[in-house]
N, C-alpha and C positions, 0 to 999 in steps of 0.2 A: 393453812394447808401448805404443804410444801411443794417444792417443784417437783419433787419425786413424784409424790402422791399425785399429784397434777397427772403427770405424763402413763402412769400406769391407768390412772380412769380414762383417760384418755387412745388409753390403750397403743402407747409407746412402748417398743423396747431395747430400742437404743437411740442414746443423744446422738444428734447431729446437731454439732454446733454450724449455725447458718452465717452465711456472711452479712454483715451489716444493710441490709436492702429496705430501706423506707416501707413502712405498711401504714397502705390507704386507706381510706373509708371504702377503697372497692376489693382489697384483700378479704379471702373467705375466711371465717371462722376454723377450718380445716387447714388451710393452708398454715395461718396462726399456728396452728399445733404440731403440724407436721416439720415447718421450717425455724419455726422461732420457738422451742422447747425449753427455753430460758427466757420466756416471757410471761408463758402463762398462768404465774401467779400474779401479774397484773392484771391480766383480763381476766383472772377470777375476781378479782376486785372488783371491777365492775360490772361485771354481767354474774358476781355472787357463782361461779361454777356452773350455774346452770346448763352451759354450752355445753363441755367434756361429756364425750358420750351419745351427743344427741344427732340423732341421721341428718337434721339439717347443716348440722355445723360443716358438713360437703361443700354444700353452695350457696348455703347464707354467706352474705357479707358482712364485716364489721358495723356497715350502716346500719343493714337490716336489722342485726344482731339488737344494737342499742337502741334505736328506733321500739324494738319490741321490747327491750328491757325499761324503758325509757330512760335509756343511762344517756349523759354529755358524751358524743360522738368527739367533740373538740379534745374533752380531757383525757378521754379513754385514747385519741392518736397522741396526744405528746405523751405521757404516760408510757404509752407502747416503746415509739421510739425516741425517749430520752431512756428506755431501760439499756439500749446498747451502749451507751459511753459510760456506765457505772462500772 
């Protein structure tokens, strides 16, 4: 899936490119989408898209998120932020 398509189910309609800012295991699923819109074809990768779209992705956090997905929370954060220096 591409980024586009990401951000339109996501219900994005315009990039904001974000500044490079560390995302935790305590950053929410929302904030992901709203600030880092050139990420989230990683985090489909792990959590499969699931998230895009869903009312919890407000204030789930990335823990939660993976926790429920039962995805690697370790690989899904480096993953995230080694996507900013590509």
């Amino acid at each position: 899936m591409t980024t586009a398509r990401l951000m339109q189910l996501a219900g994005l309609t315009r990039v904001k490119i974000a500044m490079a800012d560390k995302i935790t295991a305590q950053t929410t699923i929302g904030e992901i989408i709203e600030k880092h819109p050139e990420r989230l074809e990683v985090l489909a990768k792990h959590l499969h898209g699931q998230c895009f779209g869903c009312p919890m992705a407000q204030i789930e956090t990335l823990e939660e998120a993976a926790m429920a997905h039962k995805a690697d929370l370790a690989k899904i954060l480096a993953d995230l932020n080694q996507s900013v220096s590509k």
